[in-house]
mmCIF file of the C-alpha atoms, coordinates in Angstrom:
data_MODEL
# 
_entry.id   MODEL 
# 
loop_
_atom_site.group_PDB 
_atom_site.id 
_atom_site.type_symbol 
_atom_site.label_atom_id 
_atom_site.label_alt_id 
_atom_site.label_comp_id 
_atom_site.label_asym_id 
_atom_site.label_entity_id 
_atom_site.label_seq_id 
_atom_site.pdbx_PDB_ins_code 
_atom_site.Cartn_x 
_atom_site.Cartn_y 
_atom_site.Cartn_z 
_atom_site.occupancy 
_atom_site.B_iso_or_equiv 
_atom_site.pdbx_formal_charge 
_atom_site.auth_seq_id 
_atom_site.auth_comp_id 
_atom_site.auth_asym_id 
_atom_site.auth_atom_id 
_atom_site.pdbx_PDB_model_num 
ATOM 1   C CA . UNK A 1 1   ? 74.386 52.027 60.455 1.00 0.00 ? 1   UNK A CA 1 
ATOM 2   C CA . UNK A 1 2   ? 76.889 51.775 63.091 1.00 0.00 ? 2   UNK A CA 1 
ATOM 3   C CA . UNK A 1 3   ? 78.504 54.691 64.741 1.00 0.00 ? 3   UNK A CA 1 
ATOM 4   C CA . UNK A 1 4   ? 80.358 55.673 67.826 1.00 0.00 ? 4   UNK A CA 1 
ATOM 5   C CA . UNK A 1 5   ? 81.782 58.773 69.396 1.00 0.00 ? 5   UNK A CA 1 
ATOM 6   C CA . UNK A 1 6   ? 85.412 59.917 68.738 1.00 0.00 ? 6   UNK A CA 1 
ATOM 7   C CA . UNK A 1 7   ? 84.402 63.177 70.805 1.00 0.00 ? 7   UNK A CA 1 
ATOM 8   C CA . UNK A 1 8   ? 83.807 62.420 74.491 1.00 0.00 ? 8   UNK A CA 1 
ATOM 9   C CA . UNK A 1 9   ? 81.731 65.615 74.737 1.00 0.00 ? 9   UNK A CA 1 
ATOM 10  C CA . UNK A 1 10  ? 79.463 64.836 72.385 1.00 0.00 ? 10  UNK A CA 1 
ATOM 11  C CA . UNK A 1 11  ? 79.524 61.336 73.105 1.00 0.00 ? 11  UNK A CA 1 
ATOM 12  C CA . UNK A 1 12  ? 78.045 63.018 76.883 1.00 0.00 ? 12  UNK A CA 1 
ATOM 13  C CA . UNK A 1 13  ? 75.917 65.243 74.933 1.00 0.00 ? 13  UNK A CA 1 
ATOM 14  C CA . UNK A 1 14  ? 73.740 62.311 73.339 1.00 0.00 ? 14  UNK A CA 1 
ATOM 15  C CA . UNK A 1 15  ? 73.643 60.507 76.674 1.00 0.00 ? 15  UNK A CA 1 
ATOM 16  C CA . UNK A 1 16  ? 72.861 63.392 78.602 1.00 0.00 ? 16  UNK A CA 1 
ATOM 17  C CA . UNK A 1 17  ? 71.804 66.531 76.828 1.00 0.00 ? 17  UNK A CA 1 
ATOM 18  C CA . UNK A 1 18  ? 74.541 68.682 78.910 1.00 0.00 ? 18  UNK A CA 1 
ATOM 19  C CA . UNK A 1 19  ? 77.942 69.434 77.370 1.00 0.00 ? 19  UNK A CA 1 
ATOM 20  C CA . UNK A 1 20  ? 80.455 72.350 78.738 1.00 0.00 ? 20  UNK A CA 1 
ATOM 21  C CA . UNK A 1 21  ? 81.803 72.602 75.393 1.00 0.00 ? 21  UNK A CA 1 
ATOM 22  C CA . UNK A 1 22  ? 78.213 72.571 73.089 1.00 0.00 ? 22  UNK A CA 1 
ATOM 23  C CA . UNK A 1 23  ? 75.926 75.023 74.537 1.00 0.00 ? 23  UNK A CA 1 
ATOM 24  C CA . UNK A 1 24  ? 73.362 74.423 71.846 1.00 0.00 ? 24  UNK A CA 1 
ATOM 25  C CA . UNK A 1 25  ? 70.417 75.707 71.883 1.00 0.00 ? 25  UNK A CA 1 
ATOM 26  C CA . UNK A 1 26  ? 67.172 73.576 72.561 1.00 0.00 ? 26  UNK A CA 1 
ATOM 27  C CA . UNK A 1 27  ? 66.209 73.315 68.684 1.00 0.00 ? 27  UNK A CA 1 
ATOM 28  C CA . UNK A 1 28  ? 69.618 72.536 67.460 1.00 0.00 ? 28  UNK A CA 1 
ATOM 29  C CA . UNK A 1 29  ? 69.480 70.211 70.240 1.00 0.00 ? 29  UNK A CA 1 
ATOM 30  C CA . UNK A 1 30  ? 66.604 68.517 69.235 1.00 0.00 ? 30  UNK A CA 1 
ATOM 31  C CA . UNK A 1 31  ? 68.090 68.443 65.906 1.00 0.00 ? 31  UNK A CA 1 
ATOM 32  C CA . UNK A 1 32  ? 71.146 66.898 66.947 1.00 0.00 ? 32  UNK A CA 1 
ATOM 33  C CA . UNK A 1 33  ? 69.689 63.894 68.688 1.00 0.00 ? 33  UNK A CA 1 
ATOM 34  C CA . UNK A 1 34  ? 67.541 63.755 65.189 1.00 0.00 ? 34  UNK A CA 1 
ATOM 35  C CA . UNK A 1 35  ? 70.511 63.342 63.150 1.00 0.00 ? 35  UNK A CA 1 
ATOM 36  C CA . UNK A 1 36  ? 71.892 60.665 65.208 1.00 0.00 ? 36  UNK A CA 1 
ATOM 37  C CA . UNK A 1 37  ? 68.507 59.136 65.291 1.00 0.00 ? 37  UNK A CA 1 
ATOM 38  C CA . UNK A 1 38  ? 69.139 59.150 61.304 1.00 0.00 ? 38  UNK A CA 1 
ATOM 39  C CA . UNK A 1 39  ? 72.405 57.466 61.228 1.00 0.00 ? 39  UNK A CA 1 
ATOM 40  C CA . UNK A 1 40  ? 71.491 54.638 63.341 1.00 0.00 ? 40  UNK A CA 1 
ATOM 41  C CA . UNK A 1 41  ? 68.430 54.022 61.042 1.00 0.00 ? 41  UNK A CA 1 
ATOM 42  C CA . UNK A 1 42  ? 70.452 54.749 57.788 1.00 0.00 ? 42  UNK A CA 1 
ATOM 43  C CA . UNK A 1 43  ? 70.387 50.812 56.298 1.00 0.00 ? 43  UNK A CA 1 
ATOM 44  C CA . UNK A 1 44  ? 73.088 51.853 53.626 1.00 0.00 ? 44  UNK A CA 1 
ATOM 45  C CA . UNK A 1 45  ? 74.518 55.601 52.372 1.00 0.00 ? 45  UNK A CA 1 
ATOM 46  C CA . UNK A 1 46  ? 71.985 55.850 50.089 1.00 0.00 ? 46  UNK A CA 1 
ATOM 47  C CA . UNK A 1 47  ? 69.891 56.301 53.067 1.00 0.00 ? 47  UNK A CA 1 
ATOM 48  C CA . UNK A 1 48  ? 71.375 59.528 54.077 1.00 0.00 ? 48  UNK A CA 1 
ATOM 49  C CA . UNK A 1 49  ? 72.320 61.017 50.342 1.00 0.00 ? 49  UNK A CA 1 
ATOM 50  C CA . UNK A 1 50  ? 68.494 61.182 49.209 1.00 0.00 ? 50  UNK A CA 1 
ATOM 51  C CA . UNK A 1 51  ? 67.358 63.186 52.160 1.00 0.00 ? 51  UNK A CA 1 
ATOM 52  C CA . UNK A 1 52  ? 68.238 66.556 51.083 1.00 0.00 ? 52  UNK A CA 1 
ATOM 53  C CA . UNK A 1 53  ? 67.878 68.234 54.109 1.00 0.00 ? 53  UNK A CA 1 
ATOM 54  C CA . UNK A 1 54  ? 70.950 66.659 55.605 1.00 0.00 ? 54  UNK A CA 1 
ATOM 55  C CA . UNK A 1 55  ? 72.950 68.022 52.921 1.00 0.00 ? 55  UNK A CA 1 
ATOM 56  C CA . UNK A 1 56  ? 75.461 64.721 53.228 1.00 0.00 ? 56  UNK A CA 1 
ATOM 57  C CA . UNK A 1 57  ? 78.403 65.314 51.634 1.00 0.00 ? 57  UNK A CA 1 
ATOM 58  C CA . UNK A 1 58  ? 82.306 64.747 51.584 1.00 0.00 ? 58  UNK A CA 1 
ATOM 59  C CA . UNK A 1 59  ? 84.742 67.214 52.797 1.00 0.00 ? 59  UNK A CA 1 
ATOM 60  C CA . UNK A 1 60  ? 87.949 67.441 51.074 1.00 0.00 ? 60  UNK A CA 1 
ATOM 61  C CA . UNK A 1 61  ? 89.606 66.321 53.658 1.00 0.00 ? 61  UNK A CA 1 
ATOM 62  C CA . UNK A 1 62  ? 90.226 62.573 52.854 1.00 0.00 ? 62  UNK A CA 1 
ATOM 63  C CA . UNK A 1 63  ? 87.463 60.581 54.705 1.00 0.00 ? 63  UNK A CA 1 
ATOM 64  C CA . UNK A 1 64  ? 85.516 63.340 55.974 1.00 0.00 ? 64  UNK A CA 1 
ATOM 65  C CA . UNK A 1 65  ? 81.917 63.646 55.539 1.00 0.00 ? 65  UNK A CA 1 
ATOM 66  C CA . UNK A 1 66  ? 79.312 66.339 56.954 1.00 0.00 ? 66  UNK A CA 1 
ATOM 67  C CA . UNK A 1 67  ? 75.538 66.181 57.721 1.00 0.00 ? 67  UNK A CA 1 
ATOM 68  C CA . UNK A 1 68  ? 74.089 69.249 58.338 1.00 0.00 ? 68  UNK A CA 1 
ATOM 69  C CA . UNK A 1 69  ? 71.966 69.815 62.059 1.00 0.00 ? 69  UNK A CA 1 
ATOM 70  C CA . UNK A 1 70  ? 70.788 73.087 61.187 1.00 0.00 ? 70  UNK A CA 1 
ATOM 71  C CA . UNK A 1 71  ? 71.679 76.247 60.007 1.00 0.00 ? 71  UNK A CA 1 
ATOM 72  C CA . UNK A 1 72  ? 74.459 76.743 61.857 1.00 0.00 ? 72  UNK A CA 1 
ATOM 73  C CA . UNK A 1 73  ? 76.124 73.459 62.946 1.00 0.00 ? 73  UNK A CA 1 
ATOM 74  C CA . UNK A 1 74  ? 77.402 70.394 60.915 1.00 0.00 ? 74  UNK A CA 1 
ATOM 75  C CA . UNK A 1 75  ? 78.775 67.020 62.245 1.00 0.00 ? 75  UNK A CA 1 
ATOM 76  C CA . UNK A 1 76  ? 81.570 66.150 60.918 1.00 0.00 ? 76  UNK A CA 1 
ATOM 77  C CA . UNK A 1 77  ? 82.031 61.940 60.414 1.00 0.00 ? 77  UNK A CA 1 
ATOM 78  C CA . UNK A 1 78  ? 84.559 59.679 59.599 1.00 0.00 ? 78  UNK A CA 1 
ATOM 79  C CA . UNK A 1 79  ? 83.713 56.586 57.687 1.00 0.00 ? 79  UNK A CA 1 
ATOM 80  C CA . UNK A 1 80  ? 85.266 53.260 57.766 1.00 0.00 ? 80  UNK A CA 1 
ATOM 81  C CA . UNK A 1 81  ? 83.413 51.641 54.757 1.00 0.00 ? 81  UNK A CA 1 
ATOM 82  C CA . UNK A 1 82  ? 82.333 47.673 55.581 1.00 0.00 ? 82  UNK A CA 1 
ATOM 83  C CA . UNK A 1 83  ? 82.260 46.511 51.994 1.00 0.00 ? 83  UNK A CA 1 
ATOM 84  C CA . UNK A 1 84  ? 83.599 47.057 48.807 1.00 0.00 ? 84  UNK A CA 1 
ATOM 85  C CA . UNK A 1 85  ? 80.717 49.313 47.276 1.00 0.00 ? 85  UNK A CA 1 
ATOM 86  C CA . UNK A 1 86  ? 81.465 51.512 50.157 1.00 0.00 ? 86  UNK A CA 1 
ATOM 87  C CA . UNK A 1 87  ? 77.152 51.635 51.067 1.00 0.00 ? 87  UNK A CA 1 
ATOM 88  C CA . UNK A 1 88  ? 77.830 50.578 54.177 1.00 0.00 ? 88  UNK A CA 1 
ATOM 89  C CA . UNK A 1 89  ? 79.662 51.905 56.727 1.00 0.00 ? 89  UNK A CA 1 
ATOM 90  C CA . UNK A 1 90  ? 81.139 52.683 60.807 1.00 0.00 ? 90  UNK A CA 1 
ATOM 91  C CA . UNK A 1 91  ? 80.212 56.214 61.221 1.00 0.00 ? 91  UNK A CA 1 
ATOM 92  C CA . UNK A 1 92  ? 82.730 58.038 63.966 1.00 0.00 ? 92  UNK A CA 1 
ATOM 93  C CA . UNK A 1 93  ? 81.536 61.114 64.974 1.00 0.00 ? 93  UNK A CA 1 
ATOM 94  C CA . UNK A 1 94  ? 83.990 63.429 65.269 1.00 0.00 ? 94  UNK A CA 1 
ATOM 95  C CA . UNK A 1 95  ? 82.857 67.201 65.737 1.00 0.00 ? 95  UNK A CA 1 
ATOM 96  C CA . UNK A 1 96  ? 80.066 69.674 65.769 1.00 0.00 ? 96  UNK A CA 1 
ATOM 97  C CA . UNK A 1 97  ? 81.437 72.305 64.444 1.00 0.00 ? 97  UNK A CA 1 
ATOM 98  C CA . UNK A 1 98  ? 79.478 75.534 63.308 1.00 0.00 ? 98  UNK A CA 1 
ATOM 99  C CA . UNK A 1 99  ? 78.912 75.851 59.779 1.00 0.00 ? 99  UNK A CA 1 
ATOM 100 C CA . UNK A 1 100 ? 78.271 79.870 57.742 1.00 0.00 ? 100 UNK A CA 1 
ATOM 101 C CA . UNK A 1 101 ? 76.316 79.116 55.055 1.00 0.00 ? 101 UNK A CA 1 
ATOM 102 C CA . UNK A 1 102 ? 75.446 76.758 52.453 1.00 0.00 ? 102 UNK A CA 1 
# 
């Protein structure tokens, strides 16, 4: 799938490793670069919904969708959907925001 960066920072963080903002970790920073990893390869949502570990799902806000990193952080994605089945998709990454619990 597509994606891009609405968040300069992490946009920086995937090109460089370093943020200010996002001190993460090592692990979760391996994990982050895995998740993008993911979404590039994704050929169609389906991709992404079977793999349980992401727990992929919609937020109630409208448009919003979260994969999970690891424990404690999500990424938070909008979608603009490229066909009519909505299977295929932009993915904007938006935030990394830290997540309590499942």
């Amino acid at each position: 799938m597509e994606f891009d960066f609405i968040n300069k920072e992490l946009n920086k963080l995937y090109e460089t490793g370093k943020s200010k903002r996002y001190g993460l970790q090592p692990a979760a920073l391996s994990k982050y670069f895995m998740r993008i990893e993911q979404i590039e390869a994704a050929v169609t949502i389906h991709d992404l919904w079977k793999n349980p570990s992401l727990n992929f799902e919609h937020l109630r806000s409208k448009g919003i969708y979260s994969i999970r990193v690891d424990k404690e952080y999500r990424l938070e994605i909008e979608i603009e959907w490229l066909n009519d089945e909505k299977t295929i998709g932009k993915f904007s990454i938006k935030e990394l925001s830290k997540h309590y619990g499942d």
